[in-house]
C-alpha positions as CSV (number, residue, x, y, z in Angstrom):
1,X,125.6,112.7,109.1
2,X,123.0,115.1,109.7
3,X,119.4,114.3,108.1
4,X,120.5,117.7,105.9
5,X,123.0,115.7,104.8
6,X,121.8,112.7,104.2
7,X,118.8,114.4,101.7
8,X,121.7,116.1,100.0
9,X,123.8,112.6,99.5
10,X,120.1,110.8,98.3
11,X,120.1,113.7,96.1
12,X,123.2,113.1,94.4
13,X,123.8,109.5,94.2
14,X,120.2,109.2,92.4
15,X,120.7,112.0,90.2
16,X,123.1,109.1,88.0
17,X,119.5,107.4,87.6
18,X,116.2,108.4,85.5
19,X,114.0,109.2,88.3
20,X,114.4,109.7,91.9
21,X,114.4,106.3,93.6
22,X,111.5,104.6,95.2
23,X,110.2,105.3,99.0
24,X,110.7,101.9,101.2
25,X,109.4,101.4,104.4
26,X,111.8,100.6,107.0
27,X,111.1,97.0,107.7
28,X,111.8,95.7,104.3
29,X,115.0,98.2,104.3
30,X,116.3,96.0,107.3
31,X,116.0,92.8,106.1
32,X,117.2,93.5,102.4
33,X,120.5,95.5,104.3
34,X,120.8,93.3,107.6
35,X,120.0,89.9,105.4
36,X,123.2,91.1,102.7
37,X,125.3,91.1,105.6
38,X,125.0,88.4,107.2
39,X,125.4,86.8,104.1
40,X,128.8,88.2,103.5
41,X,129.8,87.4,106.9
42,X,129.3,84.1,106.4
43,X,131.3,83.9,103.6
44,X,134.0,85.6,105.3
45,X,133.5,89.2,104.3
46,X,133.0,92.1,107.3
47,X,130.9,95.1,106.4
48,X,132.6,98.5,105.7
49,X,133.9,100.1,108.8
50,X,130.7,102.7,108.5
51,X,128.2,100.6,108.1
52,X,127.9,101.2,111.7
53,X,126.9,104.5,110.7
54,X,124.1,103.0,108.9
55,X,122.5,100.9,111.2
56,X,121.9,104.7,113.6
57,X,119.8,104.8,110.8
58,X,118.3,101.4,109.5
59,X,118.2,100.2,113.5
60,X,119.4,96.8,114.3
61,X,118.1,93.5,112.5
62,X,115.1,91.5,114.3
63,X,114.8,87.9,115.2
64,X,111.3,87.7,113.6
65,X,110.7,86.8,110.4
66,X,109.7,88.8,107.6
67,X,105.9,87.9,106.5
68,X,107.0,87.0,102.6
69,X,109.8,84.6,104.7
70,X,108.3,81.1,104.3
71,X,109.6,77.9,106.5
72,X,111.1,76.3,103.6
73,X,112.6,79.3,102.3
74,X,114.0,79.8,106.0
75,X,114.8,76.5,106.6
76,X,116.9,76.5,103.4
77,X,119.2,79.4,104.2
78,X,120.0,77.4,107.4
79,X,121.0,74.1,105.9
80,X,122.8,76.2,103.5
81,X,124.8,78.1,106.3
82,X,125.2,75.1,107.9
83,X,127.0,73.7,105.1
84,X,123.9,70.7,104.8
C-alpha cells in the first residue's frame, strides 16, 4: 500500500467516527498492536495473513519495556502466560 493509499484508507475508515482520530506516536502504536498479538497467539489465535503488511509499517516489537510497564505489571503477564 502506497502512503497515498494508506491516507485515503485513514480517511475512510474514520469518516464512520465524529472526528478524525487522534495522532500517536509510534512507540505506543507498537506496544498496543505487537502486545494484542502476542496475546492472541498465546491463546491460540495467528494474526491475519496481512498483518505482515502492517508491521512494514509499525516496525517489529522491542525487547524493552515500555516506560508506563511496571515490574509487577510485567511480571504478572508472565505468570499469567506461564499458566502460574
Amino acid at each position: 500500500m502506497g502512503s497515498g493509499s494508506l491516507d485515503a484508507w485513514r480517511r475512510e475508515f474514520f469518516s464512520a467516527f465524529d472526528s478524525p482520530g487522534a495522532k500517536a506516536s509510534l512507540e505506543p502504536a507498537q506496544h498496543l498492536v505487537h502486545g494484542a498479538v502476542a496475546f492472541a497467539r498465546g491463546l491460540g489465535f495467528e494474526p491475519h495473513e496481512e498483518f505482515a503488511q502492517a508491521v512494514e509499517y509499525l516496525g517489529e516489537p522491542t525487547t524493552t519495556c515500555c516506560p508506563w510497564d511496571s515490574g509487577p505489571l510485567v511480571l504478572g503477564c508472565v505468570r499469567v502466560a506461564a499458566g502460574r
